[in-house]
C-alpha positions in Angstrom: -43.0 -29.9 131.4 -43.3 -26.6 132.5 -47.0 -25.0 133.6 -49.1 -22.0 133.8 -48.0 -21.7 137.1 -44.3 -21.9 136.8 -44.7 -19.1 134.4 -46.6 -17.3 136.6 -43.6 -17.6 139.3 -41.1 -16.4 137.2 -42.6 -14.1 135.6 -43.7 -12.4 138.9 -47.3 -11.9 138.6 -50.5 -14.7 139.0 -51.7 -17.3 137.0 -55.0 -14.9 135.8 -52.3 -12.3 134.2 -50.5 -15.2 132.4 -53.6 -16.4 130.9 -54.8 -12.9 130.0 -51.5 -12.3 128.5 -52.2 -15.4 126.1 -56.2 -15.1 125.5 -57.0 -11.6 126.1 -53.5 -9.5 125.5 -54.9 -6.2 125.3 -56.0 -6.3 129.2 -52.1 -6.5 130.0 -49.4 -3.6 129.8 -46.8 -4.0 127.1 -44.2 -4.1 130.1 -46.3 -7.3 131.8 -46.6 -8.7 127.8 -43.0 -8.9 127.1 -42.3 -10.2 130.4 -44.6 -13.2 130.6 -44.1 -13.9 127.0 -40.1 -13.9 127.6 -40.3 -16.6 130.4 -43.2 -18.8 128.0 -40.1 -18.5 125.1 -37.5 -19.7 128.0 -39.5 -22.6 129.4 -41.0 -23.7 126.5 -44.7 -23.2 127.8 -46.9 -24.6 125.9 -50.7 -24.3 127.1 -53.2 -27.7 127.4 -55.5 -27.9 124.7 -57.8 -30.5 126.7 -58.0 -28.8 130.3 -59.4 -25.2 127.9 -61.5 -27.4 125.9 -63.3 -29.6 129.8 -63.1 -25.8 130.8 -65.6 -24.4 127.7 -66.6 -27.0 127.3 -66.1 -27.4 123.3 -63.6 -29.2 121.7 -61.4 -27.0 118.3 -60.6 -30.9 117.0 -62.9 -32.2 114.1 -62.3 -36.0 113.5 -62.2 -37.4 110.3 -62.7 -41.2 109.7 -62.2 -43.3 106.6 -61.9 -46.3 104.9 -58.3 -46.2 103.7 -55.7 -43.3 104.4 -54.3 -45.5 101.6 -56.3 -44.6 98.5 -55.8 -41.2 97.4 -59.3 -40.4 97.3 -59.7 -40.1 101.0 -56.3 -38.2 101.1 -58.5 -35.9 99.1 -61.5 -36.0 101.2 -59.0 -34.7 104.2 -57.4 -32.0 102.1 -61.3 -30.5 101.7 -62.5 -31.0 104.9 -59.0 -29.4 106.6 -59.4 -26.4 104.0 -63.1 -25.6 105.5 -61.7 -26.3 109.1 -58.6 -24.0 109.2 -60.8 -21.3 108.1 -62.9 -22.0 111.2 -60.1 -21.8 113.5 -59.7 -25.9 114.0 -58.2 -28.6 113.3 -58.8 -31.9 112.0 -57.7 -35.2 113.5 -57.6 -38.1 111.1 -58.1 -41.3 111.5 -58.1 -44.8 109.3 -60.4 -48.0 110.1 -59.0 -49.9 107.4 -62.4 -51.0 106.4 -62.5 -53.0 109.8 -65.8 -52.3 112.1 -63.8 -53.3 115.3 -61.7 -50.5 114.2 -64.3 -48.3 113.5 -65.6 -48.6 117.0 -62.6 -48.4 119.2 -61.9 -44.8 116.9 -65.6 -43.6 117.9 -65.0 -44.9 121.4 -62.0 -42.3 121.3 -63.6 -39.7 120.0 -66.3 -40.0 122.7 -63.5 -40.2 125.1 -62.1 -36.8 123.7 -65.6 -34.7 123.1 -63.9 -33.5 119.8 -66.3 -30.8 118.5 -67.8 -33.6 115.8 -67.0 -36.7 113.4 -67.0 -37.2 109.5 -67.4 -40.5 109.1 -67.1 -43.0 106.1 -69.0 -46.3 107.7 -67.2 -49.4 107.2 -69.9 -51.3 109.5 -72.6 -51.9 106.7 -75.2 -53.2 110.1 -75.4 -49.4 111.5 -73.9 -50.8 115.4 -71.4 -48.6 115.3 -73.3 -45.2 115.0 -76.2 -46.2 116.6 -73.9 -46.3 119.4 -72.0 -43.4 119.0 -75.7 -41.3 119.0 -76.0 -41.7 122.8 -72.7 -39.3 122.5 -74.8 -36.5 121.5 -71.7 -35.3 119.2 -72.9 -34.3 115.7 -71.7 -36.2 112.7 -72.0 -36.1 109.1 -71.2 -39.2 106.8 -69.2 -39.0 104.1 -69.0 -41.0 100.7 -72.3 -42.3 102.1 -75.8 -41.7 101.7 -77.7 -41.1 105.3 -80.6 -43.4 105.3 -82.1 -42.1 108.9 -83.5 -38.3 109.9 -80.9 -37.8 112.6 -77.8 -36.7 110.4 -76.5 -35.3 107.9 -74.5 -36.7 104.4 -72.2 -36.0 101.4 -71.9 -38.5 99.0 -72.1 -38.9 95.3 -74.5 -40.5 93.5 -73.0 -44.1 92.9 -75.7 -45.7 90.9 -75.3 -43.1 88.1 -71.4 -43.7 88.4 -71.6 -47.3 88.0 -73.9 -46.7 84.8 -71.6 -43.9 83.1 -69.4 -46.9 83.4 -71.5 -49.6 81.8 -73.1 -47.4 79.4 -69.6 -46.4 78.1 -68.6 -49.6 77.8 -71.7 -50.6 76.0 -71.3 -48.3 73.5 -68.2 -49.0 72.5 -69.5 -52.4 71.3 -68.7 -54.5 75.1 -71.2 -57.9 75.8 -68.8 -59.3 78.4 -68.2 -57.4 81.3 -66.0 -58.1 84.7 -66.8 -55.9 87.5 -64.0 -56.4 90.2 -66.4 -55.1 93.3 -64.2 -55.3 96.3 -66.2 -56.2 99.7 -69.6 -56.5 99.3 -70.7 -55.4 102.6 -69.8 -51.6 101.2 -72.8 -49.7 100.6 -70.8 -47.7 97.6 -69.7 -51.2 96.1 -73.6 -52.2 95.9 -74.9 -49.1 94.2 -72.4 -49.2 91.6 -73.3 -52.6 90.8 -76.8 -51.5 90.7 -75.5 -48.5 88.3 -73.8 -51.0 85.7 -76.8 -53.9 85.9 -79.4 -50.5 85.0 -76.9 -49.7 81.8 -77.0 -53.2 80.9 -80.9 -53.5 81.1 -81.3 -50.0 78.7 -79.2 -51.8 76.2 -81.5 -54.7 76.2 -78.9 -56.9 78.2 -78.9 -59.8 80.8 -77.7 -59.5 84.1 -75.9 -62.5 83.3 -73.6 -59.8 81.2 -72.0 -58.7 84.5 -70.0 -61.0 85.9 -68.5 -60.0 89.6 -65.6 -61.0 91.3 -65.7 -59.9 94.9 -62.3 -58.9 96.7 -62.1 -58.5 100.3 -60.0 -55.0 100.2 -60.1 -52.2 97.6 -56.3 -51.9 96.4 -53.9 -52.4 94.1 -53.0 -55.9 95.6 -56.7 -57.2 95.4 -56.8 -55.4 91.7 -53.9 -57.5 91.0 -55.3 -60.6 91.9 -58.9 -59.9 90.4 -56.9 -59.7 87.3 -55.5 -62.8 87.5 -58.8 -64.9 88.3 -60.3 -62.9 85.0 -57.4 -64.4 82.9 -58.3 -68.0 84.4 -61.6 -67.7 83.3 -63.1 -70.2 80.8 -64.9 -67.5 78.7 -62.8 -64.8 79.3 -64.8 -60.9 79.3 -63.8 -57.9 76.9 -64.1 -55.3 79.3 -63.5 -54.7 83.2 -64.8 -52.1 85.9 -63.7 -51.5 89.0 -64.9 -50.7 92.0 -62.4 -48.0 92.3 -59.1 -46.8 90.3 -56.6 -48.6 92.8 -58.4 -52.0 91.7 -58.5 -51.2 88.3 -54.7 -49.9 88.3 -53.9 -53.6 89.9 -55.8 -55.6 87.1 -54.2 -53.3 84.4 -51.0 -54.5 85.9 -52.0 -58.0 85.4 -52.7 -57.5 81.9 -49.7 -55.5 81.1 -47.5 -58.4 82.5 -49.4 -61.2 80.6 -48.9 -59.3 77.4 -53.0 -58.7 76.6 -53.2 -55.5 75.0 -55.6 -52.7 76.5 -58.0 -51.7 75.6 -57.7 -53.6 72.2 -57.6 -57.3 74.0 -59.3 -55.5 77.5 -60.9 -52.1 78.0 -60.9 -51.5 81.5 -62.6 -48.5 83.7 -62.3 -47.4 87.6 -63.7 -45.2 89.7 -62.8 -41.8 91.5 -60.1 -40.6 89.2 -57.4 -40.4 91.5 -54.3 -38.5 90.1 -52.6 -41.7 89.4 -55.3 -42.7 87.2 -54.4 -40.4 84.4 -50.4 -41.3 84.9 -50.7 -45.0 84.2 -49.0 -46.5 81.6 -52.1 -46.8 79.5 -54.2 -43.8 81.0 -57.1 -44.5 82.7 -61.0 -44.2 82.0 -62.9 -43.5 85.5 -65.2 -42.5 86.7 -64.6 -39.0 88.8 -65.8 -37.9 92.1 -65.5 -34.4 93.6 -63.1 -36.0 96.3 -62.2 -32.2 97.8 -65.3 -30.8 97.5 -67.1 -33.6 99.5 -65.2 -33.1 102.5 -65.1 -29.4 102.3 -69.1 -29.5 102.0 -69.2 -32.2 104.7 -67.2 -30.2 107.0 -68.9 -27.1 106.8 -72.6 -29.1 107.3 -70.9 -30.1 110.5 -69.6 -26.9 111.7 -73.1 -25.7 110.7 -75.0 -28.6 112.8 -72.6 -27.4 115.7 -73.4 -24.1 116.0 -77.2 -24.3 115.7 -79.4 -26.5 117.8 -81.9 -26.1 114.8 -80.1 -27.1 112.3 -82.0 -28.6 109.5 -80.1 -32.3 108.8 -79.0 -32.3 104.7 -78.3 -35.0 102.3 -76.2 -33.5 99.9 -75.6 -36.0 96.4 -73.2 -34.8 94.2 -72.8 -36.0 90.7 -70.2 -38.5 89.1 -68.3 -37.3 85.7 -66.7 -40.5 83.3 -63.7 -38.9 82.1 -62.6 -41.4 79.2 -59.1 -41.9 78.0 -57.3 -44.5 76.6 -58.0 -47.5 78.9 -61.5 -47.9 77.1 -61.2 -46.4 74.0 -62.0 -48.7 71.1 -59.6 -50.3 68.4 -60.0 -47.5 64.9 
């Protein structure tokens, strides 16, 4: 692989003029350009990224780690937080821990590893190990999907409790006693305050906890949804109504229903969360509950490139708010 110095040798002129011809191109004659660029074209130069960043010192990567690259939420997370990065001349590396805190930690030992300029981070280690550790880094981070519960950095999220009671409340109101909430793991600080969220809508409407009845799944797709579907069909007393942790868990129990032939939402409303695109394409259309998916990562993004720029910066918790958007997954029998 050829190197600045090759260049410079058949070009015929030093290794400074070739690096001023690619940084600083109006300190070179338009003679010295074209020659030095002609020889780049012909061996395929291509200058290292990691020796300019140990040289300043600053990194032009942003990493972005989440829960699932699966669920298209988080696909939408990295669509805002790339949009806000481009326009600050870098780029984003992402990255999946697949809801595994080993994974989480080996990626944060990488980052370390390549001083990229900071992290956005979606926790999947509920104890805090993992970015207690990363702190003695000193590379700025800002959580995503997740509320920051310390005074050393800075978060988006959206504010779950109210999501989970949209949910509830919704399905209260259209006449529901008996309600499943598939939950997925229950180490997930987002799975916990939408639970909280539904029990508060039950408790306006004068209702027991014992209303709710949760089944845990230990991953948040369409595979767990599936099976959560099936283990509400086996119950004994057998709930009107289901929400879900998420639209991919709700899309699997729908498929469940579908292929046992009980009717939704006349034999089972159901309702997710995030309003991902497939939500509203599903054979019966999905109620969920929406997040600003793109707008969280741009935000987050831009808190980080603020935090990098400034040694003052003041650490924010920004908590946007969930929107139900109802359709026919929920709506009752006329």
């Amino acid at each position: 692989m050829a190197g600045i110095k090759d260049v410079a040798k058949h070009a015929g002129v030093s290794v400074g003029t070739v690096s001023n011809v690619i940084n600083h191109p109006d300190m070179v004659s338009e003679e010295t350009r074209k020659r030095v660029r002609a020889v780049i074209e012909r061996l395929g130069y291509v200058r290292s990224e990691s020796a300019r960043h140990l040289r300043a010192g600053r990194s032009r990567i942003m990493a972005l780690l989440v829960l699932d690259m699966g669920n298209p939420f988080f696909v939408d997370v990295a669509r805002g937080a790339e949009r806000a990065a481009r326009q600050a001349g870098l780029g984003v590396m992402v990255c999946n821990s697949a809801q595994s805190p080993d994974e989480e930690a080996d990626y944060l030992g990488l980052f370390a590893e390549q001083r990229v300029r900071g992290v956005l981070l979606t926790p999947a280690d509920a104890s805090g190990r993992n970015i207690e550790a990363f702190r003695r880094h000193g590379i700025p981070f800002v959580l995503v999907d997740r509320v920051a519960e310390g005074t050393t950095e800075c978060s988006v999220s959206v504010d779950d409790v109210l999501g989970g009671a949209l949910a509830v409340r919704h399905l209260v109101d259209a006449g529901h006693r008996s309600i499943a909430y598939v939950s997925g793991p229950a180490g997930l600080h987002q799975v916990r305050d939408r639970r909280q969220g539904a029990l508060n809508a039950l408790a306006e409407a004068g209702l027991p906890p014992e209303a709710l009845r949760e089944l845990p799944t230990e991953h948040l797709d369409v595979a767990a949804g599936r099976d959560a579907g099936s283990r509400i069909l086996g119950l004994a007393q057998r709930p009107t109504a289901v929400f879900c942790a998420n639209d991919l868990l709700a899309l699997g129990v729908l498929q469940t229903m579908y292929a046992a032939g009980v009717r939704v939402p006349e034999d089972m409303a159901i309702v997710g969360y995030d309003d991902i695109e497939f939500a509203a394409a599903a054979v019966v259309p999905l109620t969920s509950v929406r997040q600003p998916a793109v707008t969280m990562g741009a935000m987050a993004a831009e808190l980080l490139l603020e935090e990098t720029e400034s040694e003052d910066h003041e650490h924010r918790r920004v908590v946007l708010q969930p929107e139900l958007v109802v359709r026919r997954s929920s709506l009752p029998a006329r």
